[in-house]
Structure formats: structure tokens, C-alpha cells
TORVEX-674974 format. One record per residue: residue in one letter; z, x, y of N, C-alpha, C in turn. Coordinates in pm, whole numbers, padded with zeros to 5 digits, always signed. Layout:
AZXYZXYZXY ...
//
This chain:
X-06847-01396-03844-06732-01320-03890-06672-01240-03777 X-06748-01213-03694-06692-01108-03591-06607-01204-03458 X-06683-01308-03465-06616-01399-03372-06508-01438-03399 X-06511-01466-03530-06347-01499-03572-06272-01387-03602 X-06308-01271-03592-06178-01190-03577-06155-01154-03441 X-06262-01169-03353-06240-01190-03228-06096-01295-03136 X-06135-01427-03209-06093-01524-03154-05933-01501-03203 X-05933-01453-03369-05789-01382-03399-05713-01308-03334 X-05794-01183-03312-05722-01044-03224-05672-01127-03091 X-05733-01214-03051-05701-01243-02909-05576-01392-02912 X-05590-01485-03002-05451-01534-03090-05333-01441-03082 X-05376-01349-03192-05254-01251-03183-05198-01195-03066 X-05291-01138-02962-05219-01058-02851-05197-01182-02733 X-05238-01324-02786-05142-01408-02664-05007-01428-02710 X-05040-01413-02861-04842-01451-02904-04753-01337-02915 X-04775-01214-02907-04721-01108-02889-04664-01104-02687 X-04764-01133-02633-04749-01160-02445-04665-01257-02450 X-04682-01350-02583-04560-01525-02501-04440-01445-02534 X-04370-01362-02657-04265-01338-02712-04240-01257-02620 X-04097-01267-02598-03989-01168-02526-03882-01180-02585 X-03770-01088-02562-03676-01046-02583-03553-01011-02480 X-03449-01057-02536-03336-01093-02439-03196-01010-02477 X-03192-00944-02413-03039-00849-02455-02914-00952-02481 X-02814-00936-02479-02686-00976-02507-02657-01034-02358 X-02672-00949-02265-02612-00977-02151-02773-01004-02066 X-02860-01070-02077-02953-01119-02015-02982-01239-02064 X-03000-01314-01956-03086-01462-01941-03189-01454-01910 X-03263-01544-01931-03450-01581-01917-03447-01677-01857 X-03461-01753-01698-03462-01874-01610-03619-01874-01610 X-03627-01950-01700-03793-02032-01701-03850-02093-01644 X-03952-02117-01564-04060-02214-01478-04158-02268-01566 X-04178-02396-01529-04329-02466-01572-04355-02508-01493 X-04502-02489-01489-04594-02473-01353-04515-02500-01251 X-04399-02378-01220-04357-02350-01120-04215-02468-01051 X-04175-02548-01121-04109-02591-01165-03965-02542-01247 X-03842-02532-01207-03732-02522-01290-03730-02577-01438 X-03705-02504-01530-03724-02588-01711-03578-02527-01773 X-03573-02418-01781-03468-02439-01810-03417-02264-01848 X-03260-02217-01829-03235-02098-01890-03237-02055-01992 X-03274-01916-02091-03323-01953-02213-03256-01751-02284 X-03149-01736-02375-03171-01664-02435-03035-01636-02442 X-02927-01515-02490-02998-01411-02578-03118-01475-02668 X-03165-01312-02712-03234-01353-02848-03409-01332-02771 X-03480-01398-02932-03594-01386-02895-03660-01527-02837 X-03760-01536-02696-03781-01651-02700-03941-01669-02675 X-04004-01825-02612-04119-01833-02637-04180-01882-02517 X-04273-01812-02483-04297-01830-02322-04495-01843-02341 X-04537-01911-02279-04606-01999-02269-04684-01939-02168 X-04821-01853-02189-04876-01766-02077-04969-01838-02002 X-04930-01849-01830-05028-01918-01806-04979-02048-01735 X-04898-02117-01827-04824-02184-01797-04657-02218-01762 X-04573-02079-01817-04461-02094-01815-04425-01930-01780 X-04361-01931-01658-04309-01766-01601-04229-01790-01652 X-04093-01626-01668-03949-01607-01675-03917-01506-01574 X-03796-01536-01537-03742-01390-01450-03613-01369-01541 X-03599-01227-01530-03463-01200-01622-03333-01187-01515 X-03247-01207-01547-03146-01234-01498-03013-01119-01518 X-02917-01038-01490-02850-00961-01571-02699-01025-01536 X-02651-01034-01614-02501-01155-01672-02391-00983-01614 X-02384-00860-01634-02308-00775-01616-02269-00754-01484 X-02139-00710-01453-02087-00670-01325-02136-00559-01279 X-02159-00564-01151-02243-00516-01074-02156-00426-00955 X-02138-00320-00952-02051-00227-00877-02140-00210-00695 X-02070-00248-00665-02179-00244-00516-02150-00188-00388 X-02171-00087-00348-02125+00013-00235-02149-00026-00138 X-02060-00071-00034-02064-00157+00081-02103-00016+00168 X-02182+00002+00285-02209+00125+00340-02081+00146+00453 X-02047+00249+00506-01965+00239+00592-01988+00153+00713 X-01874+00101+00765-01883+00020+00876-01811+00047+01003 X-01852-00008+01109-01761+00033+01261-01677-00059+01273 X-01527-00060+01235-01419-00172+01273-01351-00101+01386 X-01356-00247+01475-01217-00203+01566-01142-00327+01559 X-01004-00283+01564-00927-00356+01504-00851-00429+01619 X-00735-00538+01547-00696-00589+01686-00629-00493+01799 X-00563-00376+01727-00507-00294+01848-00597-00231+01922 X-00729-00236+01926-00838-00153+01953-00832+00000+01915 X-00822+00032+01792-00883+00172+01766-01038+00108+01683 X-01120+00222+01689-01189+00234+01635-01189+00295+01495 X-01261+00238+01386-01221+00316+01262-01348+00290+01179 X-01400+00365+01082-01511+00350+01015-01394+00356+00866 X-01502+00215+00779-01414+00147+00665-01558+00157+00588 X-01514+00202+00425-01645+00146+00336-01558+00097+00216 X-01616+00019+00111-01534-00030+00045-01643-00036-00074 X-01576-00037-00202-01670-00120-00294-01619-00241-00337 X-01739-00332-00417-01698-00485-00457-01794-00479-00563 X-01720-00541-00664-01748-00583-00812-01802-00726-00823 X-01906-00794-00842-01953-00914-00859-02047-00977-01018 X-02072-01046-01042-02182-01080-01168-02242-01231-01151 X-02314-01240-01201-02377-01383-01211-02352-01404-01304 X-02296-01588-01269-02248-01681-01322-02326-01751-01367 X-02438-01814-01290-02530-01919-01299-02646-01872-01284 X-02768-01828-01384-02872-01758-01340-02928-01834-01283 X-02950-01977-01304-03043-02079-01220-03032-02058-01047 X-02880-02085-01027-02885-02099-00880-02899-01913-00807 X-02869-01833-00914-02898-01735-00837-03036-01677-00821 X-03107-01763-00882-03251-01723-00867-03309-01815-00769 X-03285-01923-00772-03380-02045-00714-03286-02060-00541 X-03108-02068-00555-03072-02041-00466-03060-01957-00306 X-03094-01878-00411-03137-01752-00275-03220-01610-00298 X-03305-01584-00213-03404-01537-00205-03397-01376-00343 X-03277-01301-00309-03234-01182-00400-03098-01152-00365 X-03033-01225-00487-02865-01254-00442-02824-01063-00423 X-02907-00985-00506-02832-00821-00445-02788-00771-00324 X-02943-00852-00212-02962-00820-00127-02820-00880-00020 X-02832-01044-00065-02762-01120+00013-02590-01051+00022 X-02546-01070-00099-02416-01026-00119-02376-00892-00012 X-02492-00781-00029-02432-00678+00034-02427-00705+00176 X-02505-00744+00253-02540-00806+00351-02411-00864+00382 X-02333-00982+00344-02234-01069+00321-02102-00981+00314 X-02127-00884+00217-01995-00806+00218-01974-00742+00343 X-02071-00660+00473-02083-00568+00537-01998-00671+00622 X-02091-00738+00642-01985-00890+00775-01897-00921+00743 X-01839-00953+00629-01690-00993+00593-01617-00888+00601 X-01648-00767+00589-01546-00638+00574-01506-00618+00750 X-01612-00610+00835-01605-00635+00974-01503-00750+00985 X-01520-00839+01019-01453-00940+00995-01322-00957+00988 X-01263-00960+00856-01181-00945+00810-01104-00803+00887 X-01091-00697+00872-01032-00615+00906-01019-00565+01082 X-01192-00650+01144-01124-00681+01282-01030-00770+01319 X-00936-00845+01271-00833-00951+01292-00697-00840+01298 X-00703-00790+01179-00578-00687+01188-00561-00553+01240 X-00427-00486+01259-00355-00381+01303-00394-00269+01225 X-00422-00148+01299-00407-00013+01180-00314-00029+01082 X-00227-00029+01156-00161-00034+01052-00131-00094+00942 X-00153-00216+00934-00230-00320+00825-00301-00247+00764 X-00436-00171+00798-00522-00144+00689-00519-00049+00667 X-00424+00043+00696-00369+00178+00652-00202+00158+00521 X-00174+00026+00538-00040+00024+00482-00064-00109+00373 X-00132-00196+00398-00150-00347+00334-00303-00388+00253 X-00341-00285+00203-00456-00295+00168-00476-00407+00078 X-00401-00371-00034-00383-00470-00173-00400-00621-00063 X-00353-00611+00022-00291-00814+00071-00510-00776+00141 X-00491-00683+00231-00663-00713+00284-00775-00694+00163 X-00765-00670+00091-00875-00647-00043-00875-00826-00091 X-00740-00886-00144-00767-01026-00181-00783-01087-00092 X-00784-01060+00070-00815-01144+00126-00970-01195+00166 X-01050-01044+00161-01214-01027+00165-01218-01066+00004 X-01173-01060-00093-01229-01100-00238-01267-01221-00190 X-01122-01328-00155-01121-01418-00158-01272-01527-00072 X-01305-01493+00064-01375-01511+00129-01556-01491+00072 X-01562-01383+00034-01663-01361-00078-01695-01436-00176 X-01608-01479-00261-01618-01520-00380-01658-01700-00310 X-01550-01696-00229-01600-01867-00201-01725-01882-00123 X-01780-01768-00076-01948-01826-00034-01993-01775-00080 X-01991-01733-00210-02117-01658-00296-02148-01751-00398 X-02020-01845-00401-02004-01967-00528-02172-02029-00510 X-02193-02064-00412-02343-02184-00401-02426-02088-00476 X-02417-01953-00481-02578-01865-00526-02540-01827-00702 X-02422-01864-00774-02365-01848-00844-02339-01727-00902 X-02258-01663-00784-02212-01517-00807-02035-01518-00792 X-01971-01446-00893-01856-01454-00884-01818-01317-00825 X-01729-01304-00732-01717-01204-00697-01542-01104-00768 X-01550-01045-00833-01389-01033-00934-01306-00937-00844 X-01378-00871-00782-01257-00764-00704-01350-00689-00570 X-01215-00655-00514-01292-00568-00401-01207-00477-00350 X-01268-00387-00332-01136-00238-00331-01225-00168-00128 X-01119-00195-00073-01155-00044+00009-01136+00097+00006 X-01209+00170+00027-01215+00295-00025-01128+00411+00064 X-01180+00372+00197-01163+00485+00299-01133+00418+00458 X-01040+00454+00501-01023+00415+00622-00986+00564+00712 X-01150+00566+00788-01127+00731+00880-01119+00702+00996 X-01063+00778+01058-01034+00806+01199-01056+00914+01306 X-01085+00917+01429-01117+01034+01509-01012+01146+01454 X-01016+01274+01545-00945+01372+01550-00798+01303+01662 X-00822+01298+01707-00722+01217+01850-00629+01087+01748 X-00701+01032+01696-00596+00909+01661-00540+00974+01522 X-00558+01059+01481-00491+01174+01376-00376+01204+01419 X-00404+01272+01548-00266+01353+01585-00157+01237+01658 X-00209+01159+01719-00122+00986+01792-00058+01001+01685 X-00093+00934+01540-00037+00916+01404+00073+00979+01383 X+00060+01117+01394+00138+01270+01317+00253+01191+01409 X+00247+01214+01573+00335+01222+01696+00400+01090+01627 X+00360+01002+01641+00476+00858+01636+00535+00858+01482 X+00425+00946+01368+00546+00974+01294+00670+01026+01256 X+00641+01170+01336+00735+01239+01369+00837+01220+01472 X+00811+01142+01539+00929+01049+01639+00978+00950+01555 X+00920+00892+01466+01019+00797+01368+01115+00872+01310 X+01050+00976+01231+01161+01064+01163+01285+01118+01225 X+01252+01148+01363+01369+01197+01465+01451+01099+01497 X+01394+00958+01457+01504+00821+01538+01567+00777+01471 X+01547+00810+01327+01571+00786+01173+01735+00902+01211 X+01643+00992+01182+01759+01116+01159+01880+01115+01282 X+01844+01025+01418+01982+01029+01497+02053+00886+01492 X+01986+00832+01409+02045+00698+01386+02140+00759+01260 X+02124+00813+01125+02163+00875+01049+02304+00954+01092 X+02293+01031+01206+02357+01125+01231+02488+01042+01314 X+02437+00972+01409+02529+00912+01487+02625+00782+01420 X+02554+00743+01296+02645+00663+01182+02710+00742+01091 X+02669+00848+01108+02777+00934+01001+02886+00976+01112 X+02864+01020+01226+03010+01049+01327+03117+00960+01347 X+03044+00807+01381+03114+00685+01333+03222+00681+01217 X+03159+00659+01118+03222+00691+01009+03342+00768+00990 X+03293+00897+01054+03398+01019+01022+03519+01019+01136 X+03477+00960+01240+03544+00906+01413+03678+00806+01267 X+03606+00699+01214+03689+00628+01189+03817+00671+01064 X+03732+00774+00999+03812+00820+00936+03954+00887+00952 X+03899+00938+01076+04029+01032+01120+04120+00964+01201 X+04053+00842+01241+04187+00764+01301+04289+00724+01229 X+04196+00703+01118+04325+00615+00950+04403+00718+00906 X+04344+00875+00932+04476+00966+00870+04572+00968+00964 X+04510+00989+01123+04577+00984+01216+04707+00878+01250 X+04681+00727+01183+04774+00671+01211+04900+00739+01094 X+04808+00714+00891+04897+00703+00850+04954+00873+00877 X+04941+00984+00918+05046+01094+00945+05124+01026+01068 X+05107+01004+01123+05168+00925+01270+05273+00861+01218 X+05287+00792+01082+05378+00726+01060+05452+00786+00973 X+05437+00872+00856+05557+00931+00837+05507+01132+00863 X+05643+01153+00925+05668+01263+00972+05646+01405+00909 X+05710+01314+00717+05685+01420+00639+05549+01488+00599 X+05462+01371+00620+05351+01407+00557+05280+01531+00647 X+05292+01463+00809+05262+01575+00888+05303+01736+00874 X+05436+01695+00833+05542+01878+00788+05396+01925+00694 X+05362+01862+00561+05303+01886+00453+05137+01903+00474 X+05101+01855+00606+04990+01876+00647+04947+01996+00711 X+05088+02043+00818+05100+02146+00882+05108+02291+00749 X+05181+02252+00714+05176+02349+00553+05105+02378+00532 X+04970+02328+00477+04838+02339+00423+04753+02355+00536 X+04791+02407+00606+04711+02478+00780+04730+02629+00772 X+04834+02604+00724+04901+02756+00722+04868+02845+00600 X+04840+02776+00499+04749+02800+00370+04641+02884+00390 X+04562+02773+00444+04419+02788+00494+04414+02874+00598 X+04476+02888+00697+04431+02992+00765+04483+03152+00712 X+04564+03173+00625+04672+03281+00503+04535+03360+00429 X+04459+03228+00419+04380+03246+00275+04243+03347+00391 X+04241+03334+00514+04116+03384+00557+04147+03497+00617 X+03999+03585+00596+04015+03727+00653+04014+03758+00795 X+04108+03763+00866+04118+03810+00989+04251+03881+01058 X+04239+03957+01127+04326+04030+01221+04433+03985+01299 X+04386+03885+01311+04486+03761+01438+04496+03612+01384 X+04643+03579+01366+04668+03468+01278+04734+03382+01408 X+04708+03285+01432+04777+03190+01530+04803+03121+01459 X+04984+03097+01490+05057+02976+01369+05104+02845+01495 X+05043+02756+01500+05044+02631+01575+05236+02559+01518 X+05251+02550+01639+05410+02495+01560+05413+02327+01642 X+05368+02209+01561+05377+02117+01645+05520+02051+01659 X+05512+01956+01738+05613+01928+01804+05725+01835+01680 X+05642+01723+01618+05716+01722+01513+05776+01843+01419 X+05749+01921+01412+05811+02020+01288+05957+02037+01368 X+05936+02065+01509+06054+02103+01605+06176+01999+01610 X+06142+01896+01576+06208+01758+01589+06319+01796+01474 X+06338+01797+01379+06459+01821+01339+06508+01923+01316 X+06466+02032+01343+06488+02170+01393+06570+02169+01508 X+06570+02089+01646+06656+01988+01729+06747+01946+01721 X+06746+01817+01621+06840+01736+01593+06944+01800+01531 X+06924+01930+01407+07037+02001+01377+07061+02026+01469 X+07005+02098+01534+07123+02186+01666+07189+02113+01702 X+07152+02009+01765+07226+01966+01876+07364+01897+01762 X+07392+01882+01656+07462+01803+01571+07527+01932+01509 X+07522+02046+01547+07593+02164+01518+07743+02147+01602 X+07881+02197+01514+08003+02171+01585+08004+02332+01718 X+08083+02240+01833+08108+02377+01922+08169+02500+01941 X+08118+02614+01981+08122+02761+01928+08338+02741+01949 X+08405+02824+01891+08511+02825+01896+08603+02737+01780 X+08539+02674+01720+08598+02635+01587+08690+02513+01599 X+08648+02441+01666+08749+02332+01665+08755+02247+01777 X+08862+02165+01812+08815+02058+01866+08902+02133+01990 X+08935+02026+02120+09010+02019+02260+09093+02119+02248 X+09075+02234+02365+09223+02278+02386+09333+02209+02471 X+09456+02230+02443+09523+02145+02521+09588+02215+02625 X+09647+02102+02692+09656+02209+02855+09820+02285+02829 
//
């Protein structure tokens, strides 16, 4: 009697050791005698002690902090870059049997591709074009991570730092843009205003009156302001038929030839 509850108790606690349990987002990649058999779960499943291992697998995206890195770029500055990248397993088989500990590999993989990648380009690239350099390291990632069956979904850089010295370079050539900006600005607005005044210039040039009516409204404007000393400009047109009467005035004495 004792043997057989012996031989029971010990029944029971091998089938309690075979049973496991599998979350929603976990797989069970099974071995027999060490041998590939097959992926196995959600749910509850049945494992075979002795004869049949499992490793669990986790199906969820995996947030992964690339450590900072030393890029120098094609212009040669130096710059320290860290980034994070989002990945998950696709295929628990090949990411188990494929490679040794795909966690390990990937980060490893990311550190060199981030080098990489961002040594080809300009500061200014990876200060201004990130979005285009992020899919371009996704992209590179994702296609050699495919064999270990890891998908890689995104990859963000975080931080791009710089000395004290290439700070202030920065400030300087920005602030010289702004100044080349603002005399480009300035010297197209004189243009402008150059051309403007030629077009009033012709059309007063062409009729006389308008000039009278221009000169008028000089005289306004300077009426209207507070000062002591008024200078009234008399141009030469206003004089012009101020002239022409005279001279078309009849001669003093009232009449025409005396006779001899």
C-alpha cells in the first residue's frame, strides 16, 4: 500500500513538472532529445521530462537602448549619438536555434549600424534629416535580423551631442545666415522701392500738372509740421507757366507802334 502511493505521489509530481503554461504572447520551441519538434502554445501544454526541453520565447516588442556611440561624420566632427529601436520576434524557432541570444546580437548590430550609417553623412543631415536617417538604419536592421527572425518596426535617435566649440561654430554660421538673409531682404526691398520711384518719376515727368499737385502736397506736409523754419522749394516746372504768362503779357504803354 505504501508503495503504491509512493509510485502515485511520484506519477503525480512528474505530470504536474511535464505541464506548463503559456501566456498570450509566449511560445514554447520544443526539443526532443535535443532535436527541433516543434513550437507549441498559447495555452497549456505537455512536455515530456527527460526527454523533451522548452525554451520560452516572448512574441512582445522589445524597446532597446542602443548605448551612446562615437560618430564622426563625413565632415569630420565628432559627435556622440544614442538612439532607441523597437524589435519582436517573429519566428521563435529561428530565433532560438538561429543565433546564440538574439537580445544580445541585435544590440550589438544596432551599435555598428548606428556608426555606420550616420558616419556616411553631414551634421547637418543628422541634426536636420533624422526621420530620412532613422528609416534608413530601420531599414538595414530589419533586413539582417530577418535570418534570426526578428522584425525590427522602428528606430528613433534620441540625441545628437556635441563639444562646447562645435556649439558656438553652430550659433556663428547661424547667425551669419540670419545677417545674409536680412541683407539680401534689405537690398531687395531698395530695389523695389529704386523701381518704384522711377515709375512715379516718369509718370510726373509726363504730365506737368500732376507735378503742380505733387508740389502742393509738399507744402501740406511740411504746413502740417512743428517747426520754426519752413523752406518752400519752388521747382522749376511750377515757374514754367508763371513765364510763359509773362512773356505773353502786352507791352507797358498800352498799345501797339508809335509812329514817327
Amino acid at each position: 500500500m505504501t508503495f503504491s502511493f509512493g509510485i502515485l505521489a511520484l506519477l503525480l509530481l512528474l505530470l504536474a513538472s511535464s505541464m506548463k503554461i503559456l501566456r498570450e504572447y509566449e511560445r514554447g520551441v520544443v526539443f526532443l532529445l535535443g532535436r527541433f519538434y516543434k513550437v507549441k502554445g498559447p495555452g497549456m501544454i505537455i512536455i515530456i521530462p527527460g526527454i523533451q526541453q522548452m525554451v520560452r520565447v516572448d512574441l512582445r516588442i522589445v524597446a532597446l537602448d542602443v548605448p551612446t556611440q562615437d560618430v564622426i561624420s563625413r565632415d569630420n566632427v565628432s559627435v556622440k549619438v544614442n538612439a532607441v529601436i523597437y524589435y519582436r520576434v517573429i519566428d521563435p524557432q529561428k530565433a532560438i536555434i538561429q543565433v546564440e541570444n538574439f537580445h544580445v546580437a541585435t544590440s550589438q548590430l544596432a551599435q555598428t549600424t548606428l556608426r555606420s550609417v550616420l558616419g556616411q553623412h553631414e551634421l547637418d543631415e543628422m541634426l536636420a534629416a533624422r526621420d530620412r536617417l532613422n528609416h534608413d538604419i530601420q531599414a538595414i536592421l530589419d533586413a539582417q535580423t530577418d535570418a534570426w527572425g526578428i522584425k525590427v518596426s522602428n528606430v528613433e535617435i534620441k540625441h545628437v551631442d556635441l563639444d562646447e566649440s562645435m556649439i558656438r561654430a553652430i550659433a556663428k554660421q547661424a547667425e551669419a545666415e540670419r545677417m545674409r538673409r536680412a541683407k539680401i531682404i534689405n537690398a531687395e526691398g531698395e530695389q523695389q522701392a529704386a523701381q518704384k520711384l522711377l515709375e512715379a518719376a516718369q509718370i510726373l515727368g509726363g504730365r506737368p500738372e500732376a507735378m503742380v499737385l505733387r508740389y502742393l502736397q509738399t507744402l501740406i506736409d511740411i504746413a502740417g509740421e512743428k517747426s520754426s523754419t519752413i523752406v518752400f522749394p519752388l521747382p522749376v516746372e511750377v515757374l514754367k507757366p508763371i513765364m510763359a504768362a509773362w512773356e505773353k503779357r502786352p507791352p507797358a504803354g498800352g498799345g501797339g507802334e508809335e509812329k514817327p
